[in-house]
N, C-alpha and C positions, 0 to 999 in steps of 0.2 A: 605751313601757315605763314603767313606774309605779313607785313605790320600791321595793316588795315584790319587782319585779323585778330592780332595779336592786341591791341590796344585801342583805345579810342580816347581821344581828348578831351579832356575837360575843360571848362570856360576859364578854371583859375588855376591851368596848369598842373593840375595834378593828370593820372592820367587811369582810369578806371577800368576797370576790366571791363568784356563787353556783356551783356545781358544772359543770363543763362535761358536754353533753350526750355519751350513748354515740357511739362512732364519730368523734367532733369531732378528727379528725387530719388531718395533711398538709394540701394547697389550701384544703380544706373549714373544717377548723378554723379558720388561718385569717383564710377571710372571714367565719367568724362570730364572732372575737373582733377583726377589725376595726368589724363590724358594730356588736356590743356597744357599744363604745367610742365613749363620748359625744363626737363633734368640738364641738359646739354651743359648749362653752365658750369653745372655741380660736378658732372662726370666728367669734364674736360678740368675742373679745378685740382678734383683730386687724381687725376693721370698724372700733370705736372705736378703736387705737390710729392708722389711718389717716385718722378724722376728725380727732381730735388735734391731733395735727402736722399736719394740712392746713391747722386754725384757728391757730394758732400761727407757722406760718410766714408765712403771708397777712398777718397780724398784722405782725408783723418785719417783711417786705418793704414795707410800705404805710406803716412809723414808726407804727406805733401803740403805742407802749408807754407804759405804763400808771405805771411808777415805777421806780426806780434799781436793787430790788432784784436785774434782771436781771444790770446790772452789776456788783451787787457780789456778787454769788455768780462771776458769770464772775470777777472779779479773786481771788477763792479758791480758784478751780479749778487756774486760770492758775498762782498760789502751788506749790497741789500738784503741777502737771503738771512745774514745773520743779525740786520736790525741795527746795522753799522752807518758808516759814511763808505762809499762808493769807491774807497782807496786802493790805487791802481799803482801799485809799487814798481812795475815797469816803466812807468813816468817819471818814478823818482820816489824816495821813502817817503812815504804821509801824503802823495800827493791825491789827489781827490780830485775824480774823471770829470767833475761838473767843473773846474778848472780848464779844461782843457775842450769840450765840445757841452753845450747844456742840452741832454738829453738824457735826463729823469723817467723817459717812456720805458727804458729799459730796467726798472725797478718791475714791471711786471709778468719779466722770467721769472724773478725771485723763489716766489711761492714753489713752482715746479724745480727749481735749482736745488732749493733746500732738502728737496726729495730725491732729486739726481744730480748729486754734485759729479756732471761730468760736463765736459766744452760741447757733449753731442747734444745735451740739453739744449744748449746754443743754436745748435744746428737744424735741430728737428723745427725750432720756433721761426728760423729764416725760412726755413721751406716751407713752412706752413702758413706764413704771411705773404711771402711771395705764389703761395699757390692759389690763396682765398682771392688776391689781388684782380685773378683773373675771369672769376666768375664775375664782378661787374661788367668790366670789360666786354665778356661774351653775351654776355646777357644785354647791355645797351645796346649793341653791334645788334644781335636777332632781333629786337623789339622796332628798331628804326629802320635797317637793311633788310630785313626777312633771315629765316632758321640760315639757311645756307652761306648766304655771305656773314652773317653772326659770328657762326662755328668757324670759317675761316680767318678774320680778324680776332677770333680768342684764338687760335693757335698760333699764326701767326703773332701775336701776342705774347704767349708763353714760350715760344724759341724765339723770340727777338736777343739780338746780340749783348743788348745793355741788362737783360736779364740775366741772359746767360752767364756773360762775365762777374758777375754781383754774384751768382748763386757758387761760381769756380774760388771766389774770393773769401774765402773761410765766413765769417761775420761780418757786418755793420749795423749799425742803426737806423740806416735807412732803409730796412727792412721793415718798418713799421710805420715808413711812409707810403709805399707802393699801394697796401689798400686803403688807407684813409686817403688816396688821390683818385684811389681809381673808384670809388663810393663816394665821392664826391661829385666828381664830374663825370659820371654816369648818370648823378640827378640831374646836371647841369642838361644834358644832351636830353633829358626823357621831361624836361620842365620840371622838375618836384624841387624849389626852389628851397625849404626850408631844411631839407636832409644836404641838399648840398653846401649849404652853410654850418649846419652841423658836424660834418663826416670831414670838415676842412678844417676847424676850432683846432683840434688835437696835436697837429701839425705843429704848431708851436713848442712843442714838449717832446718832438723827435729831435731835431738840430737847431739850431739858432737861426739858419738861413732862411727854414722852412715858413717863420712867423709870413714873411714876405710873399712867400707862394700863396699862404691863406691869406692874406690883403690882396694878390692878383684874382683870386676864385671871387672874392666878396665884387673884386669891382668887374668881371666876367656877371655876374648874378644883376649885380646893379644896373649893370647895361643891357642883357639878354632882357630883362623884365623890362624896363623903358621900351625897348625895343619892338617887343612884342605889345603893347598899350600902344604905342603907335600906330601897329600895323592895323591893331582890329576896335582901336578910337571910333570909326565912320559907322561899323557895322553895328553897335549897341544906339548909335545916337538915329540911323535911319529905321532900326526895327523901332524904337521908341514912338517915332513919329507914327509909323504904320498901325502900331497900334491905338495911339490917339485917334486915327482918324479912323479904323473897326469902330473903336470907343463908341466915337460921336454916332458914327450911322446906326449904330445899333438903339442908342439913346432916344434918335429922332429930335426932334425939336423942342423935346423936355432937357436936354444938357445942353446948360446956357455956362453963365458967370457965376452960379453959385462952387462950380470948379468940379462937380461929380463926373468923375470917369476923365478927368483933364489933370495936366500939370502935376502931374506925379501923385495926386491925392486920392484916399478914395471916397467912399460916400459919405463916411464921419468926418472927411476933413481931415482926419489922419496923412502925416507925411508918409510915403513909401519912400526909403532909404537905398542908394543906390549902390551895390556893391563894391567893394575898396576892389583897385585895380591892383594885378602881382606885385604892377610898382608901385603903388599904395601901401601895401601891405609888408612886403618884403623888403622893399629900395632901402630903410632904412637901418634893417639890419643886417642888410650887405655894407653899407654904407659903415656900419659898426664895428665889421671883423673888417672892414681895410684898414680903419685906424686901430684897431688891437692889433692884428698882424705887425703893421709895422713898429706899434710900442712894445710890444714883446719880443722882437728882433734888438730891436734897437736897447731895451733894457738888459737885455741877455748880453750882447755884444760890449758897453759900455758899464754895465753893472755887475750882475751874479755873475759871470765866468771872470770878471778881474777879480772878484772878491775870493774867490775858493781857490785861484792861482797864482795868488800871492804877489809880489813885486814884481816887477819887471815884465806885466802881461800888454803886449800891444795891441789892439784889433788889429792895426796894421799889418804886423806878421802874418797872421795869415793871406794877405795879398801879398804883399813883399817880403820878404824877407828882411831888411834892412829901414823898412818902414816907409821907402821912398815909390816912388812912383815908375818906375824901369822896369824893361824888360819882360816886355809887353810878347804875348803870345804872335808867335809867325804867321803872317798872313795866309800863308800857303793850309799850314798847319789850324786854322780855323775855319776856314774853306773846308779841308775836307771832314772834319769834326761834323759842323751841321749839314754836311753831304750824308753822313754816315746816319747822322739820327734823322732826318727827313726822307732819304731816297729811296733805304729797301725796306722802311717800315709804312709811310706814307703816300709812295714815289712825289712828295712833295705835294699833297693836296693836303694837308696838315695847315700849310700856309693858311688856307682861306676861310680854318675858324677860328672865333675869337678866342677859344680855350686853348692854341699853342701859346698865349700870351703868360700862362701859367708855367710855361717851360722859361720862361725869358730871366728872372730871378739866377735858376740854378745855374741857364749858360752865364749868364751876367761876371758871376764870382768865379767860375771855372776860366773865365776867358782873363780877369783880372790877377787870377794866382801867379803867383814867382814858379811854381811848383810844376814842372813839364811835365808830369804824369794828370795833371789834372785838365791838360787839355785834348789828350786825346782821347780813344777808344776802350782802352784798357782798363783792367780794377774793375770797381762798382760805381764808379764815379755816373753816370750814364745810366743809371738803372732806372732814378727818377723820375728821369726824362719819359722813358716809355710806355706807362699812363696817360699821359698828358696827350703825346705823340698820337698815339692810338683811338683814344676817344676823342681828339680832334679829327681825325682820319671819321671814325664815324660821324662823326656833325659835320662835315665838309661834304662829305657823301650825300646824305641826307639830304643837306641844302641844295646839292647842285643838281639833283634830280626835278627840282622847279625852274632850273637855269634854263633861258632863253635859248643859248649857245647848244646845239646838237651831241658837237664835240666833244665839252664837257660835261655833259650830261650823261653819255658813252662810256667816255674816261674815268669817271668818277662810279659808275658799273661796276667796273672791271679792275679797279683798284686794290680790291678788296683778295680776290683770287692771284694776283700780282705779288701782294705781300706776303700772302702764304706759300707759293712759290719762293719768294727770295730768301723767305728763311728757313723754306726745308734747306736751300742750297746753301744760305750760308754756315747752318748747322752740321756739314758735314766735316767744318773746318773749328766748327765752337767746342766748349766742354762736352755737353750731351751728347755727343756723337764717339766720345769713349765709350759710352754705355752699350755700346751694340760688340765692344769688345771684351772675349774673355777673359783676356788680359787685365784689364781694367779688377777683376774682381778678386786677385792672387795678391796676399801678402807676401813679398818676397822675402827670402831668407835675410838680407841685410836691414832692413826694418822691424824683423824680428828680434835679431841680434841688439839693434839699437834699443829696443824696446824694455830689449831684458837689463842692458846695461844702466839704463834711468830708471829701473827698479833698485838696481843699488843705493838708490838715494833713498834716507828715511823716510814717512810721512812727519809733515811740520817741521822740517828744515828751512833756513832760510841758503836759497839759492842763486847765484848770477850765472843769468844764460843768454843765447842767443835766441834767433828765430825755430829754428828746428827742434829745442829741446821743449821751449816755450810752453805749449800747449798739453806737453804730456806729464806736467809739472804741476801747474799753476792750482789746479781741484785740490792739491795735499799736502803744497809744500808754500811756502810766501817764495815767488821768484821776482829778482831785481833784472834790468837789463843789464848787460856786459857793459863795464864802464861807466855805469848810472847809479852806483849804490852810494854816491853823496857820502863816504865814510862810512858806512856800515860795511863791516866785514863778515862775508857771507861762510857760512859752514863749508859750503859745495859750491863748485863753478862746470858748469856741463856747457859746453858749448859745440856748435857744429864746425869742423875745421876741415869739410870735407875739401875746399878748396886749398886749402894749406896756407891761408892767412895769418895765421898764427905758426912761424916759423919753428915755437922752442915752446910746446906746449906745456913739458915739466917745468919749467919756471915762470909760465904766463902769470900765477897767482900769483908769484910775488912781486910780476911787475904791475898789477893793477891794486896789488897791496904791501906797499913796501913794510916790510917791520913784520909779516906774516909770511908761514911756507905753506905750503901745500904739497900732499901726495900723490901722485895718478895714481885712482884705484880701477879706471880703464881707457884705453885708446878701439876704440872698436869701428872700422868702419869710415873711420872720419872723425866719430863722435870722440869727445876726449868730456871725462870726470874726474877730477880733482878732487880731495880731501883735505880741507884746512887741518893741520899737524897742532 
């Protein structure tokens, strides 16, 4: 089924189903409006959301985790689940995560945490918003492109790189941005103007920066509606006349100046009322979420996050370090950044709609950070990005299929089967492409070992650790980070020393606490556990 079959337009942008066939009742009917009914989305949703979590768990079970922030989202979930403040003792004792990023969205693990107090709780809920993400996705792509290229731009899609990396990156929060982007501007692309101001609101209560992104979607909305009132201004005003002049001949020489059948009236004299244009209707509550976007950024930034992090919080730091304006991302090095996110997802026809204007916010701040890891490929940094990416890639398509140009017209064809191509191929270098190894699903003997040995630790200790122990802690015991316990003297210190950074691990505790000893109750592997004496 092709678009033309698939949908049909409606005058105020929304977009209707098409007419059900005579006779379509009972049994028959039906099976042909199950028939209709594109699964594709839903069974390509849930494929990825059970790759997902397949990589993510394997991940966990094997200790591979990648940085703390597993644990400290878990220690704020943990907060919520018990009806607490969001206190993320890895940051610091008492510290309070709304201090640090304002993203309150993640209070609604809670409910499921308090019933599975484990990090996998965490996991399953990344994969499962990064999987839902993809049904609009697919679904916008087949409604506009037809079934075939749809299902290729949702796969394509789901192995893109900046997913991939997000989903290999234990947790973030920005996992709850992926589908309120891509339900968004999947109304934006199908016209349904009022869901995609909706499905963008939320945004604001993921990250601080994101308020911004939903002020770019509001003013995409505000422009796409003008836009389209432009385009089909002439068409309502010539059939008008067309039909005053039926009007008149049908009338004959009895419809004069009393106005029946003329000038919008009818036989009473009655006004007939001309319907509100999208931008009539809508322009102003796009116009609404641009200036809430940006005061909910800007109050976030400036207000509640210095308020919960206490003195000494800069906005600034997060772009620099030192609060000054230096050191500025390499030229070379942002070059190939938006090479990376344009070329094997879009091959760069992304450019020619107005919805990559939504990705501009996120590059914005990545390209201003002091922070090298934030301007390249790597981490989850980029996960955002490819909603945006991709359902621009379909509205680009879409449009240039009317383009004058041959060429482009061709090109923007074949785009579609291009990027599912480049990301079968770049997948055999991504996470998911451990998954076709056996390897991949073997806990090995020294992860066992490590495993047993962080059972040594009570439940409800307070503990200082590192990255590696982090996550297999945090569900039962209060962990600080190594060097971060601001004077609290922790019971236990488990740290990973597989590197041998820690030259003289029997006396680490008492260099990070002078006046206290500590006993090794194991060296296992790397792992070293400590016993405050």
């Amino acid at each position: 089924m092709d678009r033309a079959e698939a949908v049909i337009p409606h005058k105020s942008g929304e977009a209707e189903p098409s007419a059900a066939s005579p006779g379509s009742t009972g049994l028959a009917g039906l099976r042909e409006r199950i028939a209709g009914a594109r699964l594709d989305p839903y069974l390509l949703a849930t494929a990825f959301f059970v790759a997902y979590l397949l990589l993510s768990l394997v991940r966990y079970r094997r200790m591979l985790t990648m940085s703390w922030d597993l644990g400290i989202f878990e220690q704020a979930v943990k907060g919520y689940a018990h009806l607490h403040a969001p206190i993320t003792q890895l940051k610091g004792p008492g510290f309070n995560a709304l201090g640090d990023h304002f993203s309150p969205v993640t209070a609604l693990i809670a409910p499921f945490y308090r019933v599975f107090p484990t990090p996998v709780t965490l996991l399953v809920a990344q994969a499962l918003l990064f999987g839902v993400s993809v049904i609009p996705v697919t679904r916008g792509a087949g409604l506009l492109l037809g079934r075939g290229r749809g299902l290729a731009v949702g796969v394509a899609y789901g192995l893109s790189w900046g997913v991939q990396r997000a989903v290999d990156f234990d947790f973030h929060e920005i996992a709850f941005a992926m589908p309120l982007l891509a339900f968004s501007l999947e109304a934006v692309v199908r016209r349904r103007w009022a869901p995609a101001l909706w499905w963008a609101l939320p945004l604001v209560l993921v990250k601080e920066d994101l308020g911004v992104t939903a002020a770019t979607i509001g003013a995409i909305v505000w422009w796409r509606t003008r836009e389209g009132a432009e385009q089909e201004a002439a068409v309502p005003a010539q059939a008008a006349r067309e039909g005053q002049q039926a009007d008149g001949a049908a009338a004959g020489d009895g419809a004069g100046p009393d106005g029946q059948g003329q000038d919008g009236t009818t036989g009473g004299g009655d006004q007939v009322a001309a319907p509100l244009s999208d931008a009539e209707r809508y322009g102003p509550w796009a116009i609404g979420l641009i200036g809430f976007g940006v005061a909910a950024s800007a109050l976030a930034l400036a207000v509640v996050i210095p308020a919960f992090h206490g003195p000494g919080y800069d906005a600034f730091n997060h772009i620099n370090g030192d609060g000054t304006m230096t050191g500025h991302i390499p030229f070379g090095t942002a070059v190939r950044t938006l090479l990376w996110i344009l070329l094997p997802t879009s091959g760069l026809l992304a450019l020619r709609s107005p919805l990559f204007v939504a990705a501009l916010p996120t590059i914005g701040w990545r390209f201003l950070s002091h922070y090298p890891e934030n301007w390249g490929t790597a981490w989850h940094y980029s996960a955002v990005l490819m909603p945006v990416v991709f359902l621009a890639l379909v509205d680009a398509a879409d449009r240039s299929r009317h383009s004058r140009q041959p060429w482009l017209r061709s090109y923007a064809s074949g785009v579609p089967a291009a990027a599912v191509g480049a990301a079968m191929a770049l997948t055999l270098s991504l996470p998911l492409a451990s998954l076709g190894h056996t390897a991949t699903y073997k806990v090995d003997a020294r992860a066992k070992e490590i495993q047993k040995v962080l059972k040594l630790i009570p439940d409800g200790a307070t503990v200082e650790a590192n990255v590696g122990p982090v996550s297999w802690l945090v569900d039962r015991t209060t962990v600080y980070w190594v060097g971060g316990t601001n004077g609290v003297v922790p019971q236990y210190i488990a740290i990973d020393n597989s590197t041998g950074w820690v030259p003289d691990p029997m006396n680490y505790g008492s260099q990070l606490h002078p006046g206290s000893t500590y006993t090794m109750l194991a060296n296992q592997d790397g792992y070293v556990v400590l016993r405050r004496n």
